[in-house]
MMTF fields as JSON, N, C-alpha, C and O atoms, coordinates in Angstrom:
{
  "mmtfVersion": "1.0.0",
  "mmtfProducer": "UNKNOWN",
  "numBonds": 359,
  "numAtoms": 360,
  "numGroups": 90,
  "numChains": 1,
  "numModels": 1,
  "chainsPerModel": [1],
  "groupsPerChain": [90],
  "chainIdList": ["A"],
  "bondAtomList": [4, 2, 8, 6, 12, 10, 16, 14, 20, 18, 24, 22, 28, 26, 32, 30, 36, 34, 40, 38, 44, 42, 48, 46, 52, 50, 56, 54, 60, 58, 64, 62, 68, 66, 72, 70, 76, 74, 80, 78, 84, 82, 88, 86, 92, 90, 96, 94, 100, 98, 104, 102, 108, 106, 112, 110, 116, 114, 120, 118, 124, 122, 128, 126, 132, 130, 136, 134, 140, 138, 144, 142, 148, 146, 152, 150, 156, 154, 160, 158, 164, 162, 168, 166, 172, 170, 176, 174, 180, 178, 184, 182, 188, 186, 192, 190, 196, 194, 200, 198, 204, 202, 208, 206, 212, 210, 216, 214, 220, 218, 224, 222, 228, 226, 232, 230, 236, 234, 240, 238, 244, 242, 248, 246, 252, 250, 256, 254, 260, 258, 264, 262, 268, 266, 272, 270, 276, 274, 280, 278, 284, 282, 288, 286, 292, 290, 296, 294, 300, 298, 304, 302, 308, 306, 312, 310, 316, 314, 320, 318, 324, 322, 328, 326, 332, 330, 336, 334, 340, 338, 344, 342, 348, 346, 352, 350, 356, 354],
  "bondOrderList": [1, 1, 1, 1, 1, 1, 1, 1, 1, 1, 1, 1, 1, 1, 1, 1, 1, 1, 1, 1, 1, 1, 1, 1, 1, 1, 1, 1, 1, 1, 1, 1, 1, 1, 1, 1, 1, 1, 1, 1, 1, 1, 1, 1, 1, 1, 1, 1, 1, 1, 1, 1, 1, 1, 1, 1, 1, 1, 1, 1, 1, 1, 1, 1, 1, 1, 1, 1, 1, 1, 1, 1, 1, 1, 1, 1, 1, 1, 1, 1, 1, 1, 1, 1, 1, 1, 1, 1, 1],
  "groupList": [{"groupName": "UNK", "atomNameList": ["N", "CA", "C", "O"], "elementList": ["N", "C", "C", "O"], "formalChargeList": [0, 0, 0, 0], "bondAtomList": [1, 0, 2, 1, 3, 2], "bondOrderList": [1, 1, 2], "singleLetterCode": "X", "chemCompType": "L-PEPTIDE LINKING"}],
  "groupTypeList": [0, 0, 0, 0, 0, 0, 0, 0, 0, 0, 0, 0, 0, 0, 0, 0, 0, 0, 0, 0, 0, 0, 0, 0, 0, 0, 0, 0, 0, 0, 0, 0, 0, 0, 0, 0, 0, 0, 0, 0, 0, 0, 0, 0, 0, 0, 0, 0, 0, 0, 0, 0, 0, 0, 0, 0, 0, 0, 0, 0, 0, 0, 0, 0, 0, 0, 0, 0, 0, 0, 0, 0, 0, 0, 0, 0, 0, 0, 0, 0, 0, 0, 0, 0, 0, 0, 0, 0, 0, 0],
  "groupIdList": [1, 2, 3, 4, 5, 6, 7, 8, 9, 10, 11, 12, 13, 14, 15, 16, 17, 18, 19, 20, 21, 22, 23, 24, 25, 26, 27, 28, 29, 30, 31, 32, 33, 34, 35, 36, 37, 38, 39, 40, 41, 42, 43, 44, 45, 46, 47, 48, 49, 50, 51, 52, 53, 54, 55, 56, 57, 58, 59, 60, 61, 62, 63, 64, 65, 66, 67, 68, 69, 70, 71, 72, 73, 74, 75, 76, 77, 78, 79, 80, 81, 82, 83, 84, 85, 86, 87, 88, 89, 90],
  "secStructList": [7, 7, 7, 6, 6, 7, 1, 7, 7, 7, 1, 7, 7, 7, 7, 7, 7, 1, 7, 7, 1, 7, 7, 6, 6, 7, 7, 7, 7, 2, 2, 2, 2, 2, 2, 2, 2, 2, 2, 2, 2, 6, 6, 6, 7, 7, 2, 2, 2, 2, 2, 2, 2, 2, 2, 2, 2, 1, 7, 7, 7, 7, 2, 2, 2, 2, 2, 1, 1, 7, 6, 6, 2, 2, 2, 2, 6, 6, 6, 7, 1, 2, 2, 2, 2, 7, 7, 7, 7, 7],
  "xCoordList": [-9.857, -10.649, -9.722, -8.548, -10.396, -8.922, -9.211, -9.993, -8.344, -8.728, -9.139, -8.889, -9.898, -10.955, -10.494, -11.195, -9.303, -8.821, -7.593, -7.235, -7.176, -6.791, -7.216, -8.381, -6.325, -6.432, -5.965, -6.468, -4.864, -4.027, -5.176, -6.251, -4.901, -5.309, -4.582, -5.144, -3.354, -1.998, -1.556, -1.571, -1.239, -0.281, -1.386, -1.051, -2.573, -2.973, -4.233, -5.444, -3.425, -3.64, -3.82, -2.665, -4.488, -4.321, -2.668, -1.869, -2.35, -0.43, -0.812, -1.443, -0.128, 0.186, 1.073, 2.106, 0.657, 1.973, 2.84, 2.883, 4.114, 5.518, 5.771, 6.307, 5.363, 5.456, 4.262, 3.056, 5.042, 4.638, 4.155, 3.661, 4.614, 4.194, 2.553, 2.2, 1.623, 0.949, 0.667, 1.345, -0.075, 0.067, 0.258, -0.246, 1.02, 1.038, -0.641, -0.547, -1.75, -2.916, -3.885, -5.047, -3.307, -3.974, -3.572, -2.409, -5.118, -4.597, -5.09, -5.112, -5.607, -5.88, -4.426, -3.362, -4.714, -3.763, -3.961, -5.101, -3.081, -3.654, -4.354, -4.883, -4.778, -5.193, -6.95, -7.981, -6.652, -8.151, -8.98, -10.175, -7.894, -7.97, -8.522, -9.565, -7.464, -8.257, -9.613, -10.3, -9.907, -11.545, -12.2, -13.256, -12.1, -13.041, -13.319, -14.518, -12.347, -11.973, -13.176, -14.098, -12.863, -13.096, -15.353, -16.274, -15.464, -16.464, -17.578, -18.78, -16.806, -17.489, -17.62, -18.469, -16.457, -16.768, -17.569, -18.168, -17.961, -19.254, -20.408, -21.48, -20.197, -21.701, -21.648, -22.469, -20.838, -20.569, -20.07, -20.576, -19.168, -18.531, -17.316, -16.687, -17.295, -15.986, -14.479, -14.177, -13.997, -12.486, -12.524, -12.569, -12.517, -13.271, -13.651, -13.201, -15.179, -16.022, -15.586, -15.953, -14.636, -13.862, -13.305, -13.576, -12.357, -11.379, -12.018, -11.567, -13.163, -14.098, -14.53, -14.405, -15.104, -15.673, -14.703, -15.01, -13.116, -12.336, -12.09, -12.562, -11.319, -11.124, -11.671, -11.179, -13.153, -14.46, -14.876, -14.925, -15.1, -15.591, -14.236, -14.344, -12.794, -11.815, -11.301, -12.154, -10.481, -9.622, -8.6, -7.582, -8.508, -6.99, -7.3, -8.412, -5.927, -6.42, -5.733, -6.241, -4.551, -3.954, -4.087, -3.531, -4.565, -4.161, -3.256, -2.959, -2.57, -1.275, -0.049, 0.91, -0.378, 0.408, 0.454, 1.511, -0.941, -0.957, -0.642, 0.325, -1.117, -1.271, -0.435, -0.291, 0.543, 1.51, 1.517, 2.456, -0.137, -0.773, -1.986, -2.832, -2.251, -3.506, -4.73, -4.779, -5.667, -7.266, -7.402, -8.188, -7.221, -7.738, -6.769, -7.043, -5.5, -4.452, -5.177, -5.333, -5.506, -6.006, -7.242, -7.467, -8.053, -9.723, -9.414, -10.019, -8.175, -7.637, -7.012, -7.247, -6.342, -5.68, -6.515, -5.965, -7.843, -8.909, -9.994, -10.839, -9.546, -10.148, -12.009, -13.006, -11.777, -12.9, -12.516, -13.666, -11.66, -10.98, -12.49, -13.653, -11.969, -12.711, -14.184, -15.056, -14.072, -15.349, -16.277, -17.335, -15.873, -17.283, -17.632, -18.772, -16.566, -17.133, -18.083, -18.669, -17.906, -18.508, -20.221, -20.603, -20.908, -22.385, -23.059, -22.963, -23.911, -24.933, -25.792, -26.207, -25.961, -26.631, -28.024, -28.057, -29.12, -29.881, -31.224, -32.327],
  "yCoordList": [22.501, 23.08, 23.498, 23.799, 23.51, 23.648, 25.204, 25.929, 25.65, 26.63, 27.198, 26.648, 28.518, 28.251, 28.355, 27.908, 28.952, 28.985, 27.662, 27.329, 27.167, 26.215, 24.544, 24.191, 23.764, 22.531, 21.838, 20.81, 22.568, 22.176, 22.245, 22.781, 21.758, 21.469, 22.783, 23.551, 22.72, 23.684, 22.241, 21.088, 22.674, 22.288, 21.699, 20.74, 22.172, 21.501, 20.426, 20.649, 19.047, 18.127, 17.01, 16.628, 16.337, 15.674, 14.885, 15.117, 14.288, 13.612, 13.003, 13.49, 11.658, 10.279, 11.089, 11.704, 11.017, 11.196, 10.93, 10.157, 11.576, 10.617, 9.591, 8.542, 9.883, 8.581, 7.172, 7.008, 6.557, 5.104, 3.802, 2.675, 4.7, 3.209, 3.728, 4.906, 2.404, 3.356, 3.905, 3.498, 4.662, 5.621, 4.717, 3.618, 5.385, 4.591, 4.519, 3.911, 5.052, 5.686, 4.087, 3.793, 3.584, 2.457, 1.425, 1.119, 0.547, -0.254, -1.742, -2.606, -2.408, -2.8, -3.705, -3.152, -5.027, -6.0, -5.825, -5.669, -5.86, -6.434, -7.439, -7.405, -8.392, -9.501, -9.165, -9.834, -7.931, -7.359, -6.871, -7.04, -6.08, -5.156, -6.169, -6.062, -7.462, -8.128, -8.618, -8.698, -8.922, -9.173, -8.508, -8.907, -6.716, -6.055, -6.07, -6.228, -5.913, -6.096, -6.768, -6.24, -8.266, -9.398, -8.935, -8.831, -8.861, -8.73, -7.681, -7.852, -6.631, -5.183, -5.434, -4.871, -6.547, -7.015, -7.586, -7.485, -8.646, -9.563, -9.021, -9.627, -7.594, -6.915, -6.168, -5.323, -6.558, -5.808, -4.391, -3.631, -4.111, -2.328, -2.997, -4.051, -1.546, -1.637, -1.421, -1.219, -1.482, -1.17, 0.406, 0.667, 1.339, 2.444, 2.961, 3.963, 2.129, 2.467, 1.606, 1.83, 0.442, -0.059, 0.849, 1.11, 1.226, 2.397, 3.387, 3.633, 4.035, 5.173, 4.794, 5.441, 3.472, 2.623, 2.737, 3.131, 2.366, 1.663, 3.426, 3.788, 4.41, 5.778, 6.437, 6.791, 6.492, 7.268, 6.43, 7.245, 5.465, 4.168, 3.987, 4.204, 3.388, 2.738, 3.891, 4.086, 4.763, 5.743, 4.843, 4.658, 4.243, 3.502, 4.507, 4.691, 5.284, 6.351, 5.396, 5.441, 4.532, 3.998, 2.468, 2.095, 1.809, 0.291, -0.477, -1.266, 0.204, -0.328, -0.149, -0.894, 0.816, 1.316, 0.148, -0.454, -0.325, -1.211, -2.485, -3.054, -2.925, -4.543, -4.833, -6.047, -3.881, -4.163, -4.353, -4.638, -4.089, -4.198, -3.721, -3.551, -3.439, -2.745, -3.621, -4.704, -2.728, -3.4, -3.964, -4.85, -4.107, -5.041, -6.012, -6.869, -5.833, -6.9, -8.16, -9.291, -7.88, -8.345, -9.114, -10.08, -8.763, -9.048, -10.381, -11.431, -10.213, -10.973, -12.194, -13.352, -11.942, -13.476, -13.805, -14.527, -13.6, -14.465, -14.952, -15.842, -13.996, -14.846, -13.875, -14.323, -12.831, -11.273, -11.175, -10.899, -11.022, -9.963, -9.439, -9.42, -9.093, -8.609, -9.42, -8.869, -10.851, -10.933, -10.608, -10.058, -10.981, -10.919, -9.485, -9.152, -8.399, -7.245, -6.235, -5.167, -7.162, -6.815, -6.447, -7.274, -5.763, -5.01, -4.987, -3.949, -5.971, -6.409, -5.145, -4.293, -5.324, -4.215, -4.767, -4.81, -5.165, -5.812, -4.889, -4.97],
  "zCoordList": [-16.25, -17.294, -18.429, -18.216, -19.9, -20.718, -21.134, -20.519, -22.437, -22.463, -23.712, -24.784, -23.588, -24.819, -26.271, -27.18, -26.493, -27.9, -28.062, -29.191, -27.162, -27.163, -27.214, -27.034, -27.43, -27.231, -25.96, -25.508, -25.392, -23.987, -23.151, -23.417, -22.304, -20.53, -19.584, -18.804, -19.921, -18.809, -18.042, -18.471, -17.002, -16.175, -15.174, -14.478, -15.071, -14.05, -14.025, -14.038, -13.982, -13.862, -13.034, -12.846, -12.492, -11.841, -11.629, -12.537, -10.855, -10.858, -9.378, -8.439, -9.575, -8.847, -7.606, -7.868, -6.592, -5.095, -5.514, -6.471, -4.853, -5.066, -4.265, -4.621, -3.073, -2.047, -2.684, -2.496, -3.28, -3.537, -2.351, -2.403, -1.379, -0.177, 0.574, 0.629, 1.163, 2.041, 3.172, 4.116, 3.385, 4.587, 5.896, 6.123, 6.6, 7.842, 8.994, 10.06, 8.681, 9.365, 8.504, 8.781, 7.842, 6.793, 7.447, 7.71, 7.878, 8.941, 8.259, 9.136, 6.526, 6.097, 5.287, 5.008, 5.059, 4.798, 2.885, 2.448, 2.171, 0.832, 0.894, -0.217, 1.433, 0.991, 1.592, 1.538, 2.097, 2.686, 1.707, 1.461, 1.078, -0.64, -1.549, -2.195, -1.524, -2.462, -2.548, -3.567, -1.423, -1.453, -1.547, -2.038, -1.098, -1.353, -2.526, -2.759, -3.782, -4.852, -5.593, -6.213, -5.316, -5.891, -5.091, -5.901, -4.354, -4.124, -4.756, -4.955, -4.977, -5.635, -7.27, -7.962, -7.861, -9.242, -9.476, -10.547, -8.268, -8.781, -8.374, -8.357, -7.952, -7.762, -9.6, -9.957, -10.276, -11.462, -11.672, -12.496, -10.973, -11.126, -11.799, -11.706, -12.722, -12.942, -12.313, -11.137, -12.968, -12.077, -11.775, -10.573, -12.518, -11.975, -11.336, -10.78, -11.132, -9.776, -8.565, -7.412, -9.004, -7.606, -6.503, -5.331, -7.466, -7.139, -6.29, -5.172, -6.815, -6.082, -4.59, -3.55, -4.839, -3.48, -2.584, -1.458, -2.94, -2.187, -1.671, -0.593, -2.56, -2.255, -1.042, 0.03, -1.704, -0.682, 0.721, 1.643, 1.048, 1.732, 3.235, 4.442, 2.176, 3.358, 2.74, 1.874, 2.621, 2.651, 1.74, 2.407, 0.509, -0.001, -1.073, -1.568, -1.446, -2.348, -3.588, -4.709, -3.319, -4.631, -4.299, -3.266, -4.835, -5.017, -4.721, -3.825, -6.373, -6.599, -5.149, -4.951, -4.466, -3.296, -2.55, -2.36, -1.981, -1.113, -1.643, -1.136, -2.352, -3.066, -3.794, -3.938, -4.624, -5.573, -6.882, -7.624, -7.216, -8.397, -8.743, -7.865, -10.048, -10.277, -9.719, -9.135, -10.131, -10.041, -11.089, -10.753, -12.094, -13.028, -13.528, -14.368, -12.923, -12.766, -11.748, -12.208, -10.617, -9.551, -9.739, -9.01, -10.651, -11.081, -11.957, -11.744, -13.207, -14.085, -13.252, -13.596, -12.328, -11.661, -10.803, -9.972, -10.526, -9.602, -10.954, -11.041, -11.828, -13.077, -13.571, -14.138, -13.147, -13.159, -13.792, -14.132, -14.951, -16.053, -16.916, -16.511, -18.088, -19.011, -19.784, -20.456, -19.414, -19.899, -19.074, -19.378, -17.833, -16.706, -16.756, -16.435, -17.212, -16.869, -17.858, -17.682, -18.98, -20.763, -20.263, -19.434, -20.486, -20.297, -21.293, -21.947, -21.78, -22.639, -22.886, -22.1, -24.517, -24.791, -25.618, -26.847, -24.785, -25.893, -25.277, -25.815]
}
């Protein structure tokens, strides 16, 4: 919450783990990641709400931890990138 005569936030912010690898209790392959991935896009979520699915659902709190790369890195080389994910406004 920020504060009221201010513009700052403070100090407390959300911040990335330091441990970069994943948990040893994570019993899922990247290439498991990737499909969930690739599957939750063509239901149309964004990378975003990927993330949430994957978070809340299988317990992968970071992606990049497991797979070596983002979610929308990942969406882009199966070829999901940014057009498929564009939301018509008519």
């Amino acid at each position: 919450m920020g504060c009221m005569h201010s513009r700052g936030k403070g100090m407390s912010s959300s911040a990335l783990p330091y441990k970069r690898t994943p948990h040893s209790w994570l019993k899922i392959s990247n290439q498991e990641v990737e499909d969930h991935i690739c599957k939750l896009a063509k239901k149309a979520l964004t990378p975003s709400q990927i993330g949430v699915i994957l978070r809340d659902s299988h317990g992968i709190g970071q992606v990049k931890s497991v797979t070596g790369s983002k979610v929308l890195r990942i969406l882009k080389g199966h070829g999901l990138g940014h057009e498929s994910l564009k939301i018509c406004t008519i």
